[in-house]
N, CA, C and O atoms as CSV, one atom per row, in Angstrom:
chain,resi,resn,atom,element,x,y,z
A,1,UNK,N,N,16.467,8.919,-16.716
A,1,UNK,CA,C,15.266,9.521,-16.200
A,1,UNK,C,C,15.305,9.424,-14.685
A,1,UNK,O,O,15.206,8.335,-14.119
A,2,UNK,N,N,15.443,10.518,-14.063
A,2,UNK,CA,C,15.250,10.513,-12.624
A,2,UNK,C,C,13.593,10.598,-12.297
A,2,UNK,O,O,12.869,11.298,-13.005
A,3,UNK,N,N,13.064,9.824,-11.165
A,3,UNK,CA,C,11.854,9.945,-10.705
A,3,UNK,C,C,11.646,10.691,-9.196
A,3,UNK,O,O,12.530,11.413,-8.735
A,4,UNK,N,N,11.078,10.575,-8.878
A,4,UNK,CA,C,10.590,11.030,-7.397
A,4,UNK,C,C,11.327,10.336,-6.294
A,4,UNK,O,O,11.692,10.827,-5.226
A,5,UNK,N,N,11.458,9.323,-6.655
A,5,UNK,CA,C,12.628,8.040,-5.714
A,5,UNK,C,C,14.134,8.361,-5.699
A,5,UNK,O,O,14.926,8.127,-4.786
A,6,UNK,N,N,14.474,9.180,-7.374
A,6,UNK,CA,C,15.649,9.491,-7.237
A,6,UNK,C,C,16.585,8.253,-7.689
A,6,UNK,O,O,17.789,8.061,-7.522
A,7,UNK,N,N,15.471,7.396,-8.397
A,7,UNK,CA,C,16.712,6.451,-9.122
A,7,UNK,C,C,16.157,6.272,-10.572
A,7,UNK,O,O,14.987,6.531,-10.854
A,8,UNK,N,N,16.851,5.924,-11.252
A,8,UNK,CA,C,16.967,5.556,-13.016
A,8,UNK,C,C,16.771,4.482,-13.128
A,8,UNK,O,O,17.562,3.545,-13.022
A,9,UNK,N,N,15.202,4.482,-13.458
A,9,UNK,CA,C,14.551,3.036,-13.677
A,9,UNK,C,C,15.190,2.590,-14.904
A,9,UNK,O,O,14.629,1.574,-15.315
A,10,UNK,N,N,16.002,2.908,-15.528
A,10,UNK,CA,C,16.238,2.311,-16.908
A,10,UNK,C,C,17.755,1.552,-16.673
A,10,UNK,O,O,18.365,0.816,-17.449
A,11,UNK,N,N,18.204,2.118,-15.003
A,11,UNK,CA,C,19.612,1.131,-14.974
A,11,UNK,C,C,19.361,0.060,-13.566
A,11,UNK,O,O,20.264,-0.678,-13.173
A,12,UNK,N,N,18.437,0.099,-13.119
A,12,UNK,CA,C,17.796,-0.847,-12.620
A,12,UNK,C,C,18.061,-1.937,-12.809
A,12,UNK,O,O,17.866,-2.318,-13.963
A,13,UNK,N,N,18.592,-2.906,-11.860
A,13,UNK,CA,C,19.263,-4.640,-12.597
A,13,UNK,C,C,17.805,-4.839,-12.355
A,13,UNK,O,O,17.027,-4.018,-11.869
A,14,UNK,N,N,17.529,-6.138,-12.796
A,14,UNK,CA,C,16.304,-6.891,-12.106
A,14,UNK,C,C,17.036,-7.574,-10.780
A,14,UNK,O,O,18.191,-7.996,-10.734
A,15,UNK,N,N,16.124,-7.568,-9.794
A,15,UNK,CA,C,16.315,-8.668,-8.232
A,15,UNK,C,C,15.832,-9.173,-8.409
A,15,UNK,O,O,14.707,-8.720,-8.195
A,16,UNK,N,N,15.790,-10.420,-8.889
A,16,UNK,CA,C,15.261,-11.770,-9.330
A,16,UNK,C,C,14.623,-12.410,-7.986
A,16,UNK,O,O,13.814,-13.329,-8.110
A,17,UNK,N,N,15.008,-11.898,-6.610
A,17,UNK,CA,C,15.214,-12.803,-5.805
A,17,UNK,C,C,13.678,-12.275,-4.881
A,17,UNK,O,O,13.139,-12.758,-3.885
A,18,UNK,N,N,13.309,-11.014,-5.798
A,18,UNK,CA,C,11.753,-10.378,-5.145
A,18,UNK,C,C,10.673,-11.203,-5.688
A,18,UNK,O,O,10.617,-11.176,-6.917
A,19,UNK,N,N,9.688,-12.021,-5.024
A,19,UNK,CA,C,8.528,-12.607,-5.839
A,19,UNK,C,C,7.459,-12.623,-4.782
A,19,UNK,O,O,7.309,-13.079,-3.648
A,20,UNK,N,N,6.795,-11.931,-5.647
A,20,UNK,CA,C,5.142,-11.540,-5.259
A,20,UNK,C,C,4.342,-12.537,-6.254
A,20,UNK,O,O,4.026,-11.912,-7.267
A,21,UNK,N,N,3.887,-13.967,-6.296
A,21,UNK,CA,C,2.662,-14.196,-6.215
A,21,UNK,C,C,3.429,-14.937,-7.750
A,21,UNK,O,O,2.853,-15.146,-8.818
A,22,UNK,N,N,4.545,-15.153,-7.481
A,22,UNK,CA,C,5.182,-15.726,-8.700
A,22,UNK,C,C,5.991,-14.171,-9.954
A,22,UNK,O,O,6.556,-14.154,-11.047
A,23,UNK,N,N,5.616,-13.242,-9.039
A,23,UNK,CA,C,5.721,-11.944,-9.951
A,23,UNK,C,C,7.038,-11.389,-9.459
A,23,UNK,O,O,7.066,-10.837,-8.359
A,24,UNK,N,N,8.379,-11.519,-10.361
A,24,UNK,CA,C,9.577,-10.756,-9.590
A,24,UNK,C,C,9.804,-9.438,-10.140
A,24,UNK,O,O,9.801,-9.099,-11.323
A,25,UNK,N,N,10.028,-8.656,-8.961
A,25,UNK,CA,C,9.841,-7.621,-8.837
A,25,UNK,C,C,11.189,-6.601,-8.023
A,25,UNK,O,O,11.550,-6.722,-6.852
A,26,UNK,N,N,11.729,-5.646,-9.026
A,26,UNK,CA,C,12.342,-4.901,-7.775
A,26,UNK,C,C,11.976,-4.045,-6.517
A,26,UNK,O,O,10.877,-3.490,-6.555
A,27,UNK,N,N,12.595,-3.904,-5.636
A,27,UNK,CA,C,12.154,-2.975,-4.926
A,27,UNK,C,C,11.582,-1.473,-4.731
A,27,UNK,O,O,10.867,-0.889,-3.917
A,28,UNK,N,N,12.462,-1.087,-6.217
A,28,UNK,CA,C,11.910,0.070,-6.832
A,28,UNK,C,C,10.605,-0.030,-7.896
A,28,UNK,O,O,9.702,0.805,-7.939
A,29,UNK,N,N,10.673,-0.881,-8.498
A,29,UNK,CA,C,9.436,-0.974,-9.116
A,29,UNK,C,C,7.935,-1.520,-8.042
A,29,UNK,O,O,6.829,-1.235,-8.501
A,30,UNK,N,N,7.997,-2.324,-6.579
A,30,UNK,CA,C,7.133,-2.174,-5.923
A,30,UNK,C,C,6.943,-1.109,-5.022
A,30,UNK,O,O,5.875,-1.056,-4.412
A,31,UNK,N,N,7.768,-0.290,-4.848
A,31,UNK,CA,C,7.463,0.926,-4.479
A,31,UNK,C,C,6.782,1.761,-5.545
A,31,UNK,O,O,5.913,2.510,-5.101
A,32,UNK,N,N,6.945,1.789,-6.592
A,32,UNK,CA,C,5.964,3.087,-7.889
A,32,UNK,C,C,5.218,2.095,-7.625
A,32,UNK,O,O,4.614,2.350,-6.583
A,33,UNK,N,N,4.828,0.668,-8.195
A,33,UNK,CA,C,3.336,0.432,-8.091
A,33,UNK,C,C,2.191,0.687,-6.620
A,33,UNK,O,O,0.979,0.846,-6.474
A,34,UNK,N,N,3.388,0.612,-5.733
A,34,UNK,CA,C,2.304,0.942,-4.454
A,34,UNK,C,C,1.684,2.305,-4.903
A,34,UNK,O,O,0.569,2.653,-5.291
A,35,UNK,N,N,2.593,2.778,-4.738
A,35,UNK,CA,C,2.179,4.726,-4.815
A,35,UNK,C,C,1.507,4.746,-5.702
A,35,UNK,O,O,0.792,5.740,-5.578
A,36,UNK,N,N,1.153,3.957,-7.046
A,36,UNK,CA,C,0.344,4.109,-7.726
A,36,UNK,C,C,-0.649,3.745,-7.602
A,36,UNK,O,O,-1.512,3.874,-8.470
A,37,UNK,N,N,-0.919,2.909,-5.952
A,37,UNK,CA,C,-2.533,2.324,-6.530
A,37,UNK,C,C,-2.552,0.700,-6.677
A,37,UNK,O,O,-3.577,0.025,-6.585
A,38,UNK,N,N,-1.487,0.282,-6.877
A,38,UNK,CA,C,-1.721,-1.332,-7.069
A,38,UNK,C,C,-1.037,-2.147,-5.663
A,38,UNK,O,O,0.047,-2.006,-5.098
A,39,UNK,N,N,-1.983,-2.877,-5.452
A,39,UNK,CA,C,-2.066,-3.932,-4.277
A,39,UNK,C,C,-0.937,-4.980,-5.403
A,39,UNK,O,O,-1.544,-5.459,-6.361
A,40,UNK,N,N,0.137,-5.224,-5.347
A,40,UNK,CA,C,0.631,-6.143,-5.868
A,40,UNK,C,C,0.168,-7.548,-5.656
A,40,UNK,O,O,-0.399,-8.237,-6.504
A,41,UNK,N,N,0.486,-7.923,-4.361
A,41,UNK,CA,C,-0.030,-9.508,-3.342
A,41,UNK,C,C,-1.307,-10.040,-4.054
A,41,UNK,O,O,-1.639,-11.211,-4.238
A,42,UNK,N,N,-2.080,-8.632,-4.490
A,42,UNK,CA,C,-3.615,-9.431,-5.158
A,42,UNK,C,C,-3.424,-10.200,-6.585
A,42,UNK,O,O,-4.373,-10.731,-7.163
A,43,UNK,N,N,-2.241,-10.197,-7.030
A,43,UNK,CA,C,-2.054,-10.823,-8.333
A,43,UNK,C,C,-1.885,-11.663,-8.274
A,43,UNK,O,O,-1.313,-11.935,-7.219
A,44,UNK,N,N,-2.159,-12.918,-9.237
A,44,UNK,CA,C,-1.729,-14.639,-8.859
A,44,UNK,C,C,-1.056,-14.579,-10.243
A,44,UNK,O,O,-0.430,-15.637,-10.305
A,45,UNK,N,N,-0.859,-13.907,-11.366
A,45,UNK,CA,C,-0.190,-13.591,-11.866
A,45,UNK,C,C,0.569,-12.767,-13.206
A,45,UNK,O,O,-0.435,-12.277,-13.724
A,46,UNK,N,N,1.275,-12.498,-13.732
A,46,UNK,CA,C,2.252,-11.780,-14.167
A,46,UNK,C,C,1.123,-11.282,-15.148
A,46,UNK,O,O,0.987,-10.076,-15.350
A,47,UNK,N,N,0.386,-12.138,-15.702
A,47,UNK,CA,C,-0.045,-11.301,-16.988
A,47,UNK,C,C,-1.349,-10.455,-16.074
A,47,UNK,O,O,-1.587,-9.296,-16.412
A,48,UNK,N,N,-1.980,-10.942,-15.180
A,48,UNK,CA,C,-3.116,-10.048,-14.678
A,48,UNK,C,C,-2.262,-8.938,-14.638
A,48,UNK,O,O,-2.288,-8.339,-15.713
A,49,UNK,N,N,-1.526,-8.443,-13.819
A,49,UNK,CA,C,-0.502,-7.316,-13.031
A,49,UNK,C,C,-0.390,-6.259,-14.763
A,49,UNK,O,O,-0.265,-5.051,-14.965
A,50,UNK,N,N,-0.487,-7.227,-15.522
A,50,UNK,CA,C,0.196,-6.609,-17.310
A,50,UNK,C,C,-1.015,-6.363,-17.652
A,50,UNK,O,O,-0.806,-5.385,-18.369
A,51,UNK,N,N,-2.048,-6.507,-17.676
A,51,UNK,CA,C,-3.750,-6.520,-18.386
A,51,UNK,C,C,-3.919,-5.134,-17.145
A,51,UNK,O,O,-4.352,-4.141,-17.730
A,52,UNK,N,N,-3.742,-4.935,-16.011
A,52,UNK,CA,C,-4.119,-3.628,-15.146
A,52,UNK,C,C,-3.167,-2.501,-15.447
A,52,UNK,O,O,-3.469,-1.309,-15.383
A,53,UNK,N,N,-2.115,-2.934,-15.745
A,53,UNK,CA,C,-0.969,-1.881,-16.197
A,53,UNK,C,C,-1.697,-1.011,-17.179
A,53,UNK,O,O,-2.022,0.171,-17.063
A,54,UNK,N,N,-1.935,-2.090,-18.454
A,54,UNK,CA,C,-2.299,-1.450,-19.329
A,54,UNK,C,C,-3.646,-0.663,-19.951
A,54,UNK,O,O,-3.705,0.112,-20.905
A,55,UNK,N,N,-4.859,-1.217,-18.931
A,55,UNK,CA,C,-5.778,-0.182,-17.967
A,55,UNK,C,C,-5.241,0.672,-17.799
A,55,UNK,O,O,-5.204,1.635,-18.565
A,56,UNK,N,N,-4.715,0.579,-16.836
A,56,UNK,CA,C,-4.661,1.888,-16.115
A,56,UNK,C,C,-3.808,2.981,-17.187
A,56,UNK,O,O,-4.120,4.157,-17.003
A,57,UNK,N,N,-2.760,2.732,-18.293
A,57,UNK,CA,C,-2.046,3.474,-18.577
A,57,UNK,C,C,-3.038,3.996,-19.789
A,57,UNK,O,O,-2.742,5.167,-20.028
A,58,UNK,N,N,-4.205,3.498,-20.713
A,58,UNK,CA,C,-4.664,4.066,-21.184
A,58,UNK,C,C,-5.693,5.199,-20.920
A,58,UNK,O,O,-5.977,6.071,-21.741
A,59,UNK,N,N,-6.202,5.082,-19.706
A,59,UNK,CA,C,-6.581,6.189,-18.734
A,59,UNK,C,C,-5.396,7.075,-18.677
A,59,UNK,O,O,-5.535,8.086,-19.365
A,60,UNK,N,N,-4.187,6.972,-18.003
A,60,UNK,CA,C,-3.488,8.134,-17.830
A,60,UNK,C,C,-2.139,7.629,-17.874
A,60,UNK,O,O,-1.804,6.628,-17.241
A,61,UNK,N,N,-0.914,8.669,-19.018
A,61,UNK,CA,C,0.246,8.546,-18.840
A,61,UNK,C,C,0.867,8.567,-18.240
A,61,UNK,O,O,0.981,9.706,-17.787
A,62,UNK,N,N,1.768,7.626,-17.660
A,62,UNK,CA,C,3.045,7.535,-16.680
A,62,UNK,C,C,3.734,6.874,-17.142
A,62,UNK,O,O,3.372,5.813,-17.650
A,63,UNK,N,N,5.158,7.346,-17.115
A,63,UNK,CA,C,6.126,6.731,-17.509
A,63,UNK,C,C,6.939,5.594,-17.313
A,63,UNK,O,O,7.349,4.668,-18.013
A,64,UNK,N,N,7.110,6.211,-15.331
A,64,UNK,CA,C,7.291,5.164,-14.576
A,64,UNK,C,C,6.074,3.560,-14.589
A,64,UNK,O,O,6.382,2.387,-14.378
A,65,UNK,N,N,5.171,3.954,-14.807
A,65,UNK,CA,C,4.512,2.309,-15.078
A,65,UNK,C,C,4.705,1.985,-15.963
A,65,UNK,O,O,4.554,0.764,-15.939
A,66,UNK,N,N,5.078,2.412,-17.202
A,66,UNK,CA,C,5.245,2.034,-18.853
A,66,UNK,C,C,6.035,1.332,-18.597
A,66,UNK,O,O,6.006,0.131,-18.866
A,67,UNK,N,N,7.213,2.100,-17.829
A,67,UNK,CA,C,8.661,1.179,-17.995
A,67,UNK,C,C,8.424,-0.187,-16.719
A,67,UNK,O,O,9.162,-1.168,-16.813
A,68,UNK,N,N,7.537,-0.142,-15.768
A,68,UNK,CA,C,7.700,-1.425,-15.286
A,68,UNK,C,C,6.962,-2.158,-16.483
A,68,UNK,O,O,7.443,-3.242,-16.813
A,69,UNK,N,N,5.982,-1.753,-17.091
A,69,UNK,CA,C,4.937,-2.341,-18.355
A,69,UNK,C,C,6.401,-3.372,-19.212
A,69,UNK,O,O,6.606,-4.569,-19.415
A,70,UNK,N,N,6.981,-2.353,-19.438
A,70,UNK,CA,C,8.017,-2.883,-20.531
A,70,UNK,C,C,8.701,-4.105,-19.552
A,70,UNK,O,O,8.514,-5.322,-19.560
A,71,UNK,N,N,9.555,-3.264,-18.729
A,71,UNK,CA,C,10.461,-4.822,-18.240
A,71,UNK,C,C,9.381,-5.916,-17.337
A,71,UNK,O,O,9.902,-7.024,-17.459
A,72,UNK,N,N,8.270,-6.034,-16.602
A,72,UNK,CA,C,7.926,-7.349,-16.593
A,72,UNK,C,C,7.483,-7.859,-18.063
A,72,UNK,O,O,7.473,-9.088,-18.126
A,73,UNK,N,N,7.170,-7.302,-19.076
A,73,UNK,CA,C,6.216,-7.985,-20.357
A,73,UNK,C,C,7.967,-8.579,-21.013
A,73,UNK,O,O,8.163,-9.659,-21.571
A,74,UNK,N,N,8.790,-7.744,-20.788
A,74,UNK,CA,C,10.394,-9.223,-21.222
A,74,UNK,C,C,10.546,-10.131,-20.595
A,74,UNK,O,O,11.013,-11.191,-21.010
A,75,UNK,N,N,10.227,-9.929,-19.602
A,75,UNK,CA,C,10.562,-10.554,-18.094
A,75,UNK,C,C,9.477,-12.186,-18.626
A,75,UNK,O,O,9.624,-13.403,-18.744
A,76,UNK,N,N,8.880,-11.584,-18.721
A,76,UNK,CA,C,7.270,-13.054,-19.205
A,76,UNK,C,C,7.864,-13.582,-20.352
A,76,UNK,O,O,8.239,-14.751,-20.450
A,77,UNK,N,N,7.991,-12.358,-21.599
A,77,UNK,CA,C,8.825,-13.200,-22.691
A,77,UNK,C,C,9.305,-14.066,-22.736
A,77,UNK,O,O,8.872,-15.071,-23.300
A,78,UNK,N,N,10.750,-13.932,-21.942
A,78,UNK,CA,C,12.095,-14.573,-21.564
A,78,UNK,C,C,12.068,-15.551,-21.050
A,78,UNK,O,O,12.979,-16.349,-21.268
A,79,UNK,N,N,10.808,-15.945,-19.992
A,79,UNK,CA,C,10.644,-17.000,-18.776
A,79,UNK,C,C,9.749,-17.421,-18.964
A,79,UNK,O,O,9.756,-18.519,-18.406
A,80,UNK,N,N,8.282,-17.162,-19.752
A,80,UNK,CA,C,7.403,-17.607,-19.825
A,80,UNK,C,C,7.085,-18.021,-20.557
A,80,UNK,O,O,6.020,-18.586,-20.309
A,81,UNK,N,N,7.611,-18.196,-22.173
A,81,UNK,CA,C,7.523,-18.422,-23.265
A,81,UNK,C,C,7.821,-19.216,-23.589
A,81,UNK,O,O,9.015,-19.416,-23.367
A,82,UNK,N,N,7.205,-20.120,-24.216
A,82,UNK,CA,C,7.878,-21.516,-25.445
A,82,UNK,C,C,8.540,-21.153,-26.285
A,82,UNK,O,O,7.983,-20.552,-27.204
A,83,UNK,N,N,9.788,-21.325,-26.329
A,83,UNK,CA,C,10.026,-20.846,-27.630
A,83,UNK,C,C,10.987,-22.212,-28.789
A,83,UNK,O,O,11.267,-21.942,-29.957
């Protein structure tokens, strides 16, 4: 899937090394959330950023937020989880 940026969010590594507020983030994925509207910095954390995602996406489809929707909600899985 090409976007407006001109890159394929779906081959996207994660940059582990981006963290907003405890929230890692690529550079491409804080660029769509800007343009979309979200103040990232205001999050203290991962699941708020995931509870507005999913606001906002039941108001209106985008793809590009789905798919950040999807990879931070593994991202929490993976790291945040007891398992």
């Amino acid at each position: 899937m090409n976007n407006e940026f001109g890159i394929d969010l779906n081959k996207v590594s994660r940059d582990m090394h981006k963290n907003y507020n405890g929230i890692y983030l690529t550079d491409a994925e804080v660029s769509i959330l800007k343009s979309n509207g979200f103040d990232i910095n205001k999050y203290s954390s991962i699941k708020d950023l995931m509870f507005d995602l999913e606001d906002s996406l039941e108001l209106e489809e985008n793809e590009e937020l789905e798919m950040i929707l999807v990879n931070i909600s593994e991202f929490n899985y993976y790291h945040n989880t007891n398992k």
